[in-house]
N, C-alpha and C positions, 0 to 999 in steps of 0.2 A: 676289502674282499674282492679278489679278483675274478670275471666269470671268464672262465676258458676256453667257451664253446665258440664265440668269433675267432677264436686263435687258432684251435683245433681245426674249423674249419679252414683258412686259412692255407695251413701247413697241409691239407690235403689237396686244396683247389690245387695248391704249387706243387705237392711230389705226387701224386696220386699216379700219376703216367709220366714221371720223369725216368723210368730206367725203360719203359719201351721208347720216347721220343731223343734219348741220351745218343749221341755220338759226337766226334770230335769237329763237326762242321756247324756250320751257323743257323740262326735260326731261320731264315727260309727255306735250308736247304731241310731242316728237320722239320719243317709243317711240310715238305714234298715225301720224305720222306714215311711219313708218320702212319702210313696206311699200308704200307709195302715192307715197315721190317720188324720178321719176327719178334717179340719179347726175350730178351735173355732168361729173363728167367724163367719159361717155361722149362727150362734144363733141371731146375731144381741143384742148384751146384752144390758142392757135398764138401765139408773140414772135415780135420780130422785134430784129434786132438794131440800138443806135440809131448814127448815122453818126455820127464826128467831127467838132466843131464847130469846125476850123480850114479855112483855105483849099487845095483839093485840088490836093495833088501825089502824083507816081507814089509818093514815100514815105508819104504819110499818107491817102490814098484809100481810105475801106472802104467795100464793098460793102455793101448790107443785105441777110442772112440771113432768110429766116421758115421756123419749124421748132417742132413740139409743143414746148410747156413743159417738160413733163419733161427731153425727151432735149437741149434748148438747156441749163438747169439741170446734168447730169450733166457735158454735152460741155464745161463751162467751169470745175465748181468746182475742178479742181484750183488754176486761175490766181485762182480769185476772180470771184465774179460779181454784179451788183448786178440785180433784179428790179426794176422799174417799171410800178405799174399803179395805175391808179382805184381809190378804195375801192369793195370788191367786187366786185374782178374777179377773185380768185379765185389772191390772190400764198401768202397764208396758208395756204389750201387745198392748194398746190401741195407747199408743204414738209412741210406732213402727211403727203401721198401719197408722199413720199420717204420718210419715218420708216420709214410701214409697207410700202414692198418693199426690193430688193436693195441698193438705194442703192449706194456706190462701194466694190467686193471688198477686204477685209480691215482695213476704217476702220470705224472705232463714231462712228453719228449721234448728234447732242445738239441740241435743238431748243433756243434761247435767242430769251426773247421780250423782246422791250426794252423793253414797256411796262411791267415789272414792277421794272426797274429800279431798284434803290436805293442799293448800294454798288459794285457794279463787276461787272463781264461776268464776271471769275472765278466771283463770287457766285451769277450767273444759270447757269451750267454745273453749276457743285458742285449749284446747288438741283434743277436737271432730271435730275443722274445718281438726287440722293439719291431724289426721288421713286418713281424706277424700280427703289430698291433694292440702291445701290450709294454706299456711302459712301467718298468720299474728301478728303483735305485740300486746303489750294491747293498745298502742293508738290507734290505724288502727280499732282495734275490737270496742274499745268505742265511735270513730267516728261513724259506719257502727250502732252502738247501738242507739246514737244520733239522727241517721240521720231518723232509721226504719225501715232499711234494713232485720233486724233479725225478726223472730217468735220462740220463746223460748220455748223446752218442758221438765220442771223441773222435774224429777224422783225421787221420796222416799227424802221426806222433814222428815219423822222419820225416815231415816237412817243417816243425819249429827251424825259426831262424837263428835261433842262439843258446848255449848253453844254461844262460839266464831262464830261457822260455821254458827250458826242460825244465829247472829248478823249481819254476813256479806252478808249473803242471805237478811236477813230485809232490810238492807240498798240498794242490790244491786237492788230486785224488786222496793225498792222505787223510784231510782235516773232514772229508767228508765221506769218504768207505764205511764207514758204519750204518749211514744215511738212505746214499743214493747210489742208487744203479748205475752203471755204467760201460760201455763198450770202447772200446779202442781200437784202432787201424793203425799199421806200420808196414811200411813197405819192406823191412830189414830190422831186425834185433840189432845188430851193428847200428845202425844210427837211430840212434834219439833211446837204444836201451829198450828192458820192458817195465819201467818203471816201477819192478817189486812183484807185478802181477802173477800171479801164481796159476792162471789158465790161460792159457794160450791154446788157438785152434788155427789150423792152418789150412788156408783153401786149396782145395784138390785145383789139376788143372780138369779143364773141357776133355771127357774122353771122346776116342774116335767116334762111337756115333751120334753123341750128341754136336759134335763138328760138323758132320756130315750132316745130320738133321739141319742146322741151321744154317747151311750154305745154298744145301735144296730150295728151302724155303726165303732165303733171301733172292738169292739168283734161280726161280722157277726154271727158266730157260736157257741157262748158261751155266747150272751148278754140277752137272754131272762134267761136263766139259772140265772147268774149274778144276775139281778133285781127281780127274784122271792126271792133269796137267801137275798137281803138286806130287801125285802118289805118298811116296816116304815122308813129305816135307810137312807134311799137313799135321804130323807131329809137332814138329819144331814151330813152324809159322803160327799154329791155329791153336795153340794151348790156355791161352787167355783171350774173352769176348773181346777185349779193344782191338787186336790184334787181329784177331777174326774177321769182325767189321771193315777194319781198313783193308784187308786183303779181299774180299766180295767187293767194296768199294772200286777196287786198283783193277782187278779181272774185268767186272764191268765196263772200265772207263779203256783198257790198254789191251786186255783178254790175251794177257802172259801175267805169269806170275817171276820173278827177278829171283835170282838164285842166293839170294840173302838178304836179311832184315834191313842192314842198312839201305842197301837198292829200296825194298820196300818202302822204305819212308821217304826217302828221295824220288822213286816216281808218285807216289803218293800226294806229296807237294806240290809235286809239277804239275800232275792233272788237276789236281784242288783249284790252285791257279788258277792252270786253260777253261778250268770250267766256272770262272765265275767270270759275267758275262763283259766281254767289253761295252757294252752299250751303258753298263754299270756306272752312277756318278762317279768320281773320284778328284782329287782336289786339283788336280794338273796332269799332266799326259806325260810328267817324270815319274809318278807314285809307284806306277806297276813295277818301273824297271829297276826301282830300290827293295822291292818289298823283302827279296830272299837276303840279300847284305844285312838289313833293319833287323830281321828277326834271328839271322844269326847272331850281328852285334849281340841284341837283348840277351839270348839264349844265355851265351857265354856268360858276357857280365851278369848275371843272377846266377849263374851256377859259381862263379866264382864268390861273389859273397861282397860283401861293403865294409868287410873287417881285415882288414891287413895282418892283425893281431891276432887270428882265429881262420885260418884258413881252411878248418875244417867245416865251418859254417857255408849253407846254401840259402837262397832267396827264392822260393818256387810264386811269392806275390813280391811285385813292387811299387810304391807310390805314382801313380802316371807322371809328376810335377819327375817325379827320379829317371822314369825310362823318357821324359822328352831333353831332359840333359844329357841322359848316355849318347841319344839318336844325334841331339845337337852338334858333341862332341866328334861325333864320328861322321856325320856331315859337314863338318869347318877341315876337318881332313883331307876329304875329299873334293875339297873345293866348291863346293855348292854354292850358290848367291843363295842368300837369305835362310842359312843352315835352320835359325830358332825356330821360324815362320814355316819350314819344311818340316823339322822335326813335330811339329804339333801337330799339321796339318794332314802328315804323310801317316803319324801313329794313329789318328782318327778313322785314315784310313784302311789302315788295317783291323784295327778294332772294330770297325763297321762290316769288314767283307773277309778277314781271313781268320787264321787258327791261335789269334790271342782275342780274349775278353778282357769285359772290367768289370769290375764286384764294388761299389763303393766309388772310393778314393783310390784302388789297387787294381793293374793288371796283372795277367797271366797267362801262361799257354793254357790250352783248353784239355791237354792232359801233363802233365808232367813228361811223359813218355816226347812226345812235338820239341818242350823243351832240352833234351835231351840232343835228339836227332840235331838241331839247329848247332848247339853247341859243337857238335861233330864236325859239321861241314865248316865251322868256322876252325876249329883245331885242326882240320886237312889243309886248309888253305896256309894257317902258320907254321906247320909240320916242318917245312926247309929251313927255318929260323930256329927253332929248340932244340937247344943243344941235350945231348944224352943228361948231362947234370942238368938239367933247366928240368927234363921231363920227370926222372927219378924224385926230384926235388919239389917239383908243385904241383905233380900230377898222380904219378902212380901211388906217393905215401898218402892219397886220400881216397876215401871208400865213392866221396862224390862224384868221382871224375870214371869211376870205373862204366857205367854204362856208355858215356858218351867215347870215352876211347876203343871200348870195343864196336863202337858204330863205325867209327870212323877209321880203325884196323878193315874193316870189311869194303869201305866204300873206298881205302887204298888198291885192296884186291878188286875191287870193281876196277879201276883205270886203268893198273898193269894186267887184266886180261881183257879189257872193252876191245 
């Protein structure tokens, strides 16, 4: 008999203030942080629910719904519910914010993130109990599964790495939909499907005055300034919280805002950078001046995939032992003495001071969105090498590659008008 209340507590000590202490910078910079930035979700952000895509009749007519996130989320997991929303508009955040209150009376939550993916969703359950302190086997788990004990909140259904991964997500919500509750995240219906799920809710973006509320309140003394400064833009730039964030981050640190998103991430970086301190350890006095080459490398190579034979596949986690062989690689190119010893040495240091972490045995950027951007900058630099068939061919026929070329489309037009 398992008592759950060490756990429960647990999983609150850990998310209880993770979606106000959440940004895409490190952790000192979020305990400096921690006192000076608004709560997103003071916004109360609102889905709406999306219409079926057949032809209406009095049988299959649905209304759209708009209704706070949370209480859309509770109102459906019993049936199963698939989340849909922009990177960074705050789908991940939401399920946190379920972890840590009351969530659905007499069910024990289990956050399963899928980017972490490696042998199967059982795997990802077992690994999130054990962390919180509670060991059990896959039988014990598929009992407790069985029985209803569980309430499930499935994270980034387009971040599975393989078509396999999907299959066994298909099968695992099927063998236990009668059971247990469940929630799901997907950045795109396009990749990774809705696995059958029959409600879908889709997050509204930030309207303008809740933009403007959180800018005030991030930059007290610098936010009217800010908002005069984007006017019209503040649509486009500020419609999801990550976005928001990094842009009050960028005005603060630069006090201009860049005339397009890719700019945006590109000084974004730069100042991330300048602002982590030189006085800062780091492993030798070459680490800083590889840092943006390293993480473009990674970028790339995980968005391209580890499957030659599945090139629609992406890798938003990867083994560290995997990204110190990519960095190696690409340091024996460059000629470096001692590439293995650099590569280890120089990943550590990024994982100590900049915008990739580690989870386990796996790195990653610290939103999908970072790895994205990185990917761009590296695909600008080989842009004079791809030939029109090379691009049509490995690039544009995939749904992966679309955000990072439109980053990288934009930071072209950044140079021919700089």
């Amino acid at each position: 008999m398992v008592t759950w209340d060490p756990y429960l507590a647990s999983i609150r000590n850990t998310y209880a203030q993770w979606w106000r202490d959440y940004t895409v910078t490190d952790v000192e910079d979020r305990k400096r942080k921690q006192q000076q930035t608004p709560m997103l979700f003071n916004f109360d952000p609102m889905v709406e629910t999306i219409k079926l895509q057949q032809p209406e009749t009095d049988q299959n007519r649905e209304e759209t719904e708009g209704l706070p996130v949370l209480e859309g989320l509770r109102k459906y997991a019993v049936d199963h519910v698939l989340l849909v929303g922009r990177p960074g508009s705050g789908k991940s955040t939401a399920l946190v914010q379920l972890l840590a209150d009351e969530g659905i009376q007499g069910r024990i939550p289990v956050l399963v993130e899928l980017r972490y993916y490696q042998t199967s969703v059982l795997d990802l359950v077992r690994n999130f109990l054990k962390r919180h302190g509670v060991l059990l086997d896959s039988t014990e788990i598929e009992r407790l599964l069985f029985e209803g004990q569980f309430w499930l909140l499935i994270d980034g259904v387009n971040e599975l790495p393989s078509e396999a991964a999907r299959l066994d997500l298909t099968q695992f919500r099927q063998n236990h939909q009668k059971t247990t509750p469940m929630i799901f995240t997907t950045r795109d219906l396009g990749v990774g499907g809705d696995l059958g799920i029959q409600k879908k809710l889709q997050m509204q973006p930030l309207s303008a005055a809740q933009m403007s509320e959180f800018v005030r309140k991030y930059l007290p003394q610098q936010g009217e300034q800010m908002l005069k400064q984007l006017g019209d833009r503040l649509r486009e730039f500020g419609q999801t919280p990550l976005l928001l964030m990094m842009l009050c981050d960028l005005f603060k640190s630069v006090g201009k805002i860049p005339s397009n998103l890719g700019l945006v991430f590109r000084l974004f970086t730069q100042s991330y950078s300048k602002q982590i301190k030189q006085d800062v350890k780091v492993s030798d006095n070459k680490s800083r001046k590889f840092w943006p080459e390293l993480l473009q490398q990674l970028g790339f190579v995980m968005t391209k995939g580890d499957n030659p034979d599945k090139p629609e596949e992406i890798s938003v986690a990867i083994l560290k032992t995997k990204a110190e062989e990519i960095l190696t690689n690409y340091l024996l190119k460059k000629a470096v003495v001692n590439p293995n010893v650099c590569a280890k040495t120089w990943l550590d240091d990024l994982l100590n001071h900049h915008l990739i972490q580690q989870s386990g045995d796996l790195i990653e950027f610290r939103h999908q969105l970072l790895q994205e951007y990185y990917t761009a900058e590296y695909l600008l630099k080989q842009l004079p090498r791809i030939s029109a068939q090379e691009l049509q061919q490995n690039y544009l026929n995939y749904f992966k590659w679309t955000e990072p070329l439109v980053l990288m489309l934009q930071l072209i037009i950044t140079w021919d008008t700089a």
